[in-house]
PDB file with SEQRES, HELIX, SHEET and CRYST1 records, atoms N, CA, C and O in Angstrom:
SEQRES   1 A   42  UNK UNK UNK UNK UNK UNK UNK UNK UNK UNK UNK UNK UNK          
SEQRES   2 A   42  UNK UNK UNK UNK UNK UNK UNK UNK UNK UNK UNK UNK UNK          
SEQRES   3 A   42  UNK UNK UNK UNK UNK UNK UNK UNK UNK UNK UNK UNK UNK          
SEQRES   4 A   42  UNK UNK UNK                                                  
HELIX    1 AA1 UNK A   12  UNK A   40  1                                  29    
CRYST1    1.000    1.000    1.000  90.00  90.00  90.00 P 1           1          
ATOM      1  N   UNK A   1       2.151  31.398  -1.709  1.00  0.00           N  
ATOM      2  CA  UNK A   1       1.495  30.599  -2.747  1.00  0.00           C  
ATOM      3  C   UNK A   1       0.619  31.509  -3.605  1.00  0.00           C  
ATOM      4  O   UNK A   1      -0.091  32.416  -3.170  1.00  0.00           O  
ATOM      5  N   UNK A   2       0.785  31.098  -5.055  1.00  0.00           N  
ATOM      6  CA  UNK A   2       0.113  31.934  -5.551  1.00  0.00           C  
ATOM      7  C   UNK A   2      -1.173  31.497  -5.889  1.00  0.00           C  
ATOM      8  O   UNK A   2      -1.106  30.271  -5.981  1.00  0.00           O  
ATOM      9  N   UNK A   3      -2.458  31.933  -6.152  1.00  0.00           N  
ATOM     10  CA  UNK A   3      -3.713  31.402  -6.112  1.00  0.00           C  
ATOM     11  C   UNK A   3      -3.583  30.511  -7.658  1.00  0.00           C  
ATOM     12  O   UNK A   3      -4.332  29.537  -7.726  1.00  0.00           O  
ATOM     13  N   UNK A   4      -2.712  30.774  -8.858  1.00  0.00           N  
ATOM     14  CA  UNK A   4      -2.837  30.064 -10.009  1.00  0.00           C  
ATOM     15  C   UNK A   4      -1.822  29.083  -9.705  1.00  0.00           C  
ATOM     16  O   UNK A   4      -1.288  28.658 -10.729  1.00  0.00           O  
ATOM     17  N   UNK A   5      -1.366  28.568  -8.600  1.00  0.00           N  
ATOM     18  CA  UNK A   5      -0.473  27.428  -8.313  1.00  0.00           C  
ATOM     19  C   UNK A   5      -1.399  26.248  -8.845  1.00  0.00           C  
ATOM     20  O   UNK A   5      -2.601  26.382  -9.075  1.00  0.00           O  
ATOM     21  N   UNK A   6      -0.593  24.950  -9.025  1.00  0.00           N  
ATOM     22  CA  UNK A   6      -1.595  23.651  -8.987  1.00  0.00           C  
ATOM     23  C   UNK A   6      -2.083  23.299  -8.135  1.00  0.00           C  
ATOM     24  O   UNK A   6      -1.836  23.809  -7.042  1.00  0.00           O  
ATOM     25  N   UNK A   7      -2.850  22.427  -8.248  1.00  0.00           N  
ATOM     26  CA  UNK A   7      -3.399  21.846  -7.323  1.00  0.00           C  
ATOM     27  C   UNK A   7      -1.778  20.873  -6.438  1.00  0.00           C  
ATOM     28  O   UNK A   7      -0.650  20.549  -6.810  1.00  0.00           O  
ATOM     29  N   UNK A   8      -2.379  20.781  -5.497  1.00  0.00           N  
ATOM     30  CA  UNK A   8      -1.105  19.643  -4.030  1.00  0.00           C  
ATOM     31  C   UNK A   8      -1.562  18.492  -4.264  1.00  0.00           C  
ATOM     32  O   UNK A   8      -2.165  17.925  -3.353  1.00  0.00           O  
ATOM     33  N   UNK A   9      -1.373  17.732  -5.746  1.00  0.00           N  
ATOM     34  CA  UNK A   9      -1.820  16.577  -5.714  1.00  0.00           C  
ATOM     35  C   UNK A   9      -0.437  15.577  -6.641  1.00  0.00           C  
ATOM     36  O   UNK A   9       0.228  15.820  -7.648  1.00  0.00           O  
ATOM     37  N   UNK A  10      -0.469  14.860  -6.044  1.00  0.00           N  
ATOM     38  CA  UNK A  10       0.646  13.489  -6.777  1.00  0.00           C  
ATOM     39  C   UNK A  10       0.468  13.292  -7.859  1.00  0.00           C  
ATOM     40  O   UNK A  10      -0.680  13.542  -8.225  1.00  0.00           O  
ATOM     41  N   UNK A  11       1.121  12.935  -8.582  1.00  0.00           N  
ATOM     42  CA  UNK A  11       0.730  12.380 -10.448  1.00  0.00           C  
ATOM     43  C   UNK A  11       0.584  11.182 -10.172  1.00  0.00           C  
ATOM     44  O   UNK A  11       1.141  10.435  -9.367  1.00  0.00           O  
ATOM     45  N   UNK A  12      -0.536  11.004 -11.204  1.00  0.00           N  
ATOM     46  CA  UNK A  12      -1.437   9.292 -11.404  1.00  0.00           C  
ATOM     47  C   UNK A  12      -0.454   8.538 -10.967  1.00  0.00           C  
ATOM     48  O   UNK A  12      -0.709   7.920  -9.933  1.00  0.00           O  
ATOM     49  N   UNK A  13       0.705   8.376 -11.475  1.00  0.00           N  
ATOM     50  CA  UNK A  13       2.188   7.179 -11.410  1.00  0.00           C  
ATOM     51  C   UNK A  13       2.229   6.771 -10.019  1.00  0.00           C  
ATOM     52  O   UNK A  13       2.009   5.596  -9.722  1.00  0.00           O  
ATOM     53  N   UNK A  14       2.509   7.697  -9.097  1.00  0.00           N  
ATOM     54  CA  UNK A  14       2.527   7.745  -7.741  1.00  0.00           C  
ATOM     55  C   UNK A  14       1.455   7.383  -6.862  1.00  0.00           C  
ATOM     56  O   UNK A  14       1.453   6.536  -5.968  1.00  0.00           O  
ATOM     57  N   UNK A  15       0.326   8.334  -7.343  1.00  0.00           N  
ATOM     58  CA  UNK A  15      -1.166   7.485  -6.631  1.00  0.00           C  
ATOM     59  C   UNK A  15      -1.270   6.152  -6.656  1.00  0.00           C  
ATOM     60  O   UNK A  15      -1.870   5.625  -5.719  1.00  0.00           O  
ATOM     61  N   UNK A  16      -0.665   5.235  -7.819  1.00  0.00           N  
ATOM     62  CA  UNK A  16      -1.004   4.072  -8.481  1.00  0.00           C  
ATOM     63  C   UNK A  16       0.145   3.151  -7.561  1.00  0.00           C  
ATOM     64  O   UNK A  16       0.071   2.008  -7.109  1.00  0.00           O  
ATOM     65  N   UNK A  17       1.106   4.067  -7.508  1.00  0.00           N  
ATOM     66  CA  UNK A  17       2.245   2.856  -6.761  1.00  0.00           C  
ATOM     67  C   UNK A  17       1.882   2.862  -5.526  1.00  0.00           C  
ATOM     68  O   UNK A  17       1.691   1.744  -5.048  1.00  0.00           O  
ATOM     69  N   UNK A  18       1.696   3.893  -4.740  1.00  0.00           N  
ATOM     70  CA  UNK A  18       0.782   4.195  -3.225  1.00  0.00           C  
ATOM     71  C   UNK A  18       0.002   3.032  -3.026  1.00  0.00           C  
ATOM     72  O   UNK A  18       0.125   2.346  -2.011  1.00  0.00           O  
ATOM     73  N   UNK A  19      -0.791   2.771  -3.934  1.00  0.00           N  
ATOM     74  CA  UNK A  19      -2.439   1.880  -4.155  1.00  0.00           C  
ATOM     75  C   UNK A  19      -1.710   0.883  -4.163  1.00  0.00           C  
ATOM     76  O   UNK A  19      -1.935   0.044  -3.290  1.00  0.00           O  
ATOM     77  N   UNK A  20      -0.591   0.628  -5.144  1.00  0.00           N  
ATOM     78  CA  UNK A  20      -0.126  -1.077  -5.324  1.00  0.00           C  
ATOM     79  C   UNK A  20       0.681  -1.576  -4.015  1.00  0.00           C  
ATOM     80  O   UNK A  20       0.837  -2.737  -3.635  1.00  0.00           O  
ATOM     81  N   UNK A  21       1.198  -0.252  -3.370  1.00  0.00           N  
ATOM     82  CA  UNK A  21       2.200  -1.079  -2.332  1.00  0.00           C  
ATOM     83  C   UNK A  21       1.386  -1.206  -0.906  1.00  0.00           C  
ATOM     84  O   UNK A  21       1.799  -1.838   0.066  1.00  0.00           O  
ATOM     85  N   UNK A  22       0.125  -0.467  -0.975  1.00  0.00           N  
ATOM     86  CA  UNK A  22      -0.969  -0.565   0.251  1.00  0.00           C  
ATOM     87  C   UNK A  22      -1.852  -2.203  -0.061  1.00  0.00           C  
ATOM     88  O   UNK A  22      -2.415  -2.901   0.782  1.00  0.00           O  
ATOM     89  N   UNK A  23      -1.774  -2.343  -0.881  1.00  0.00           N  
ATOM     90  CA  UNK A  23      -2.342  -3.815  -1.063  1.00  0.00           C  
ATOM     91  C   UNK A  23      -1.592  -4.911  -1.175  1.00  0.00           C  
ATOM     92  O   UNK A  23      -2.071  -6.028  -0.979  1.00  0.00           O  
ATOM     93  N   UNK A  24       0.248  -4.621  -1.656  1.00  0.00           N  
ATOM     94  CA  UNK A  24       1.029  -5.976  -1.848  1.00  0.00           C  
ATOM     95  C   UNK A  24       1.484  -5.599   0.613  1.00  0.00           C  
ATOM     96  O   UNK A  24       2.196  -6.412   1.204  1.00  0.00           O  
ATOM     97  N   UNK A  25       1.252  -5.126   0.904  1.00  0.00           N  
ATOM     98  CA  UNK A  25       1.804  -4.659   2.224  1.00  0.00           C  
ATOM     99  C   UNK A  25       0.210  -5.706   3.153  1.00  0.00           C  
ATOM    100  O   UNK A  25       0.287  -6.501   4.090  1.00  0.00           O  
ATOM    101  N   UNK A  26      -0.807  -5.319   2.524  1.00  0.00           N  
ATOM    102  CA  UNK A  26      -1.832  -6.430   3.165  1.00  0.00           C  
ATOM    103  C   UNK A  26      -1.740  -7.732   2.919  1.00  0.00           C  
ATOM    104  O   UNK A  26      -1.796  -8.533   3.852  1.00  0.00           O  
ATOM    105  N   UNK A  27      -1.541  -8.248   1.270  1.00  0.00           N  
ATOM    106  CA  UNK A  27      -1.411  -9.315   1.028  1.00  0.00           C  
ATOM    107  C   UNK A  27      -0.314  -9.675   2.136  1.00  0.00           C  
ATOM    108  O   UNK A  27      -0.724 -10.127   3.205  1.00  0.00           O  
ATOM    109  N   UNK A  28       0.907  -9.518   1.960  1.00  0.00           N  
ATOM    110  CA  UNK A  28       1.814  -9.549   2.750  1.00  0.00           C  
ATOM    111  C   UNK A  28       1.747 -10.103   4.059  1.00  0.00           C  
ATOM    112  O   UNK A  28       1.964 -11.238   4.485  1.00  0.00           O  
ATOM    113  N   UNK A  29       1.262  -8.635   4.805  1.00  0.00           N  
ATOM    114  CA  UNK A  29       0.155  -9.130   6.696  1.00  0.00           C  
ATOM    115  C   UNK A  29      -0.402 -10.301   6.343  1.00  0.00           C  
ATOM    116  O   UNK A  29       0.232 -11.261   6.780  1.00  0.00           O  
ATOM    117  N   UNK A  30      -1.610 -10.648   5.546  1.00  0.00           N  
ATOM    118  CA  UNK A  30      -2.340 -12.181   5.732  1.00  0.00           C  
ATOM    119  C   UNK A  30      -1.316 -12.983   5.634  1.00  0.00           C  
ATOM    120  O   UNK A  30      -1.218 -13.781   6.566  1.00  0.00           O  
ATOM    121  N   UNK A  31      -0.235 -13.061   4.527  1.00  0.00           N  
ATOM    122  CA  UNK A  31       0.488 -14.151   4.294  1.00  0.00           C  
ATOM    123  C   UNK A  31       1.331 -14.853   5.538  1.00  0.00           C  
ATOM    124  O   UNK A  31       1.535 -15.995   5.948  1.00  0.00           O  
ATOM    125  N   UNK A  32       1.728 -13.394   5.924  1.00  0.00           N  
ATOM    126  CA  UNK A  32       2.706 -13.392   7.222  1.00  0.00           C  
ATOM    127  C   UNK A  32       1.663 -14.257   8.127  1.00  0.00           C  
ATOM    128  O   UNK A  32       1.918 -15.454   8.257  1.00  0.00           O  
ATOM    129  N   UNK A  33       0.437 -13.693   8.798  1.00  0.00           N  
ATOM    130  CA  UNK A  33      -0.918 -14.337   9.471  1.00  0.00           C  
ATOM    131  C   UNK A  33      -0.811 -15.727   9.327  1.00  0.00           C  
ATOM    132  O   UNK A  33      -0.391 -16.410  10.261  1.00  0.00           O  
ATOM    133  N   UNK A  34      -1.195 -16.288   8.101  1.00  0.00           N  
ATOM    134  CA  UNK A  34      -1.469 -17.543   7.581  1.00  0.00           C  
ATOM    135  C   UNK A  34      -0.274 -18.694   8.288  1.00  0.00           C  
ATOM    136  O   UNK A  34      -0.415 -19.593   9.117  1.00  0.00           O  
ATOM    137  N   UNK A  35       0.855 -18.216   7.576  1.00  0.00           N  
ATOM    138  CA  UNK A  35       2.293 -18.497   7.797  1.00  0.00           C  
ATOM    139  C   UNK A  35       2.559 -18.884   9.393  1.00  0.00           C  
ATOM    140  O   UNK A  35       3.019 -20.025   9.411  1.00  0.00           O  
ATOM    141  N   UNK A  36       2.441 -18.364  10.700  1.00  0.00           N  
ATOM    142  CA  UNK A  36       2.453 -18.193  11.751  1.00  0.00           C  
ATOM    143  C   UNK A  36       1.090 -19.217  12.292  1.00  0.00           C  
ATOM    144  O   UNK A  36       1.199 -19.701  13.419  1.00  0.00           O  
ATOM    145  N   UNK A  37      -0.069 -19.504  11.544  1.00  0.00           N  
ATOM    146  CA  UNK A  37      -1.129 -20.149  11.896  1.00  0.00           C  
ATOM    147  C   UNK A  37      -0.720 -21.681  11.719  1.00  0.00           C  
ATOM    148  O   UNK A  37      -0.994 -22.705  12.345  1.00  0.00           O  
ATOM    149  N   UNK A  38       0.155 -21.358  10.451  1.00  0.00           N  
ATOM    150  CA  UNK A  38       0.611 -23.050  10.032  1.00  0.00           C  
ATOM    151  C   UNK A  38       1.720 -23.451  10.703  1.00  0.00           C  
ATOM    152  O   UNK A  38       1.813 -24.677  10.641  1.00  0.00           O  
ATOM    153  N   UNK A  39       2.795 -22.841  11.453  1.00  0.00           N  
ATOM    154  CA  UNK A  39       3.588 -23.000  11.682  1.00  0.00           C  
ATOM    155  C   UNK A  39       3.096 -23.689  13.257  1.00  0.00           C  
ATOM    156  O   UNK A  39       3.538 -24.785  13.601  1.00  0.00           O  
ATOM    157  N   UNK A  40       2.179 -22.931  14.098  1.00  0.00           N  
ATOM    158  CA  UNK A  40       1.807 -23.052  15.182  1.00  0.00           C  
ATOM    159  C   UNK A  40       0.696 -24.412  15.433  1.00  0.00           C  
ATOM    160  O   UNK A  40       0.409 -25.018  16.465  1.00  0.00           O  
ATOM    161  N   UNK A  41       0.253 -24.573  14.082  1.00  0.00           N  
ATOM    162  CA  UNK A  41      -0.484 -26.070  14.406  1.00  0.00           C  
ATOM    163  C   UNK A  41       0.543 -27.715  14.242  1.00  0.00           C  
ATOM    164  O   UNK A  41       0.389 -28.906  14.513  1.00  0.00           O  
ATOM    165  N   UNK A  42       1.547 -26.866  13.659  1.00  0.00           N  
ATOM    166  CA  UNK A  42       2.334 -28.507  13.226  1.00  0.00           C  
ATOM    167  C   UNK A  42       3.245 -28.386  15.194  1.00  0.00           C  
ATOM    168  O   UNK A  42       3.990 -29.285  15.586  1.00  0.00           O  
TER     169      UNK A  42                                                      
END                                                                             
């Protein structure tokens, strides 16, 4: 490696989809959660 290499970092695009699919992946878990709560009281 040469010391004027870039930096080891992702482009914005990628950080941003990372970020969007770490939060539609939680929404997701609760929904799934919720889903399983309702299913189990009827």
């Amino acid at each position: 490696m040469l010391w004027s290499d870039p930096e080891n970092e992702p482009p914005k695009e990628l950080r941003d989809m990372q970020e969007m699919l770490r939060r539609l992946g939680l929404v997701l878990a609760l929904a799934m959660l919720l889903g399983m709560i309702v299913i189990g009281l009827r």
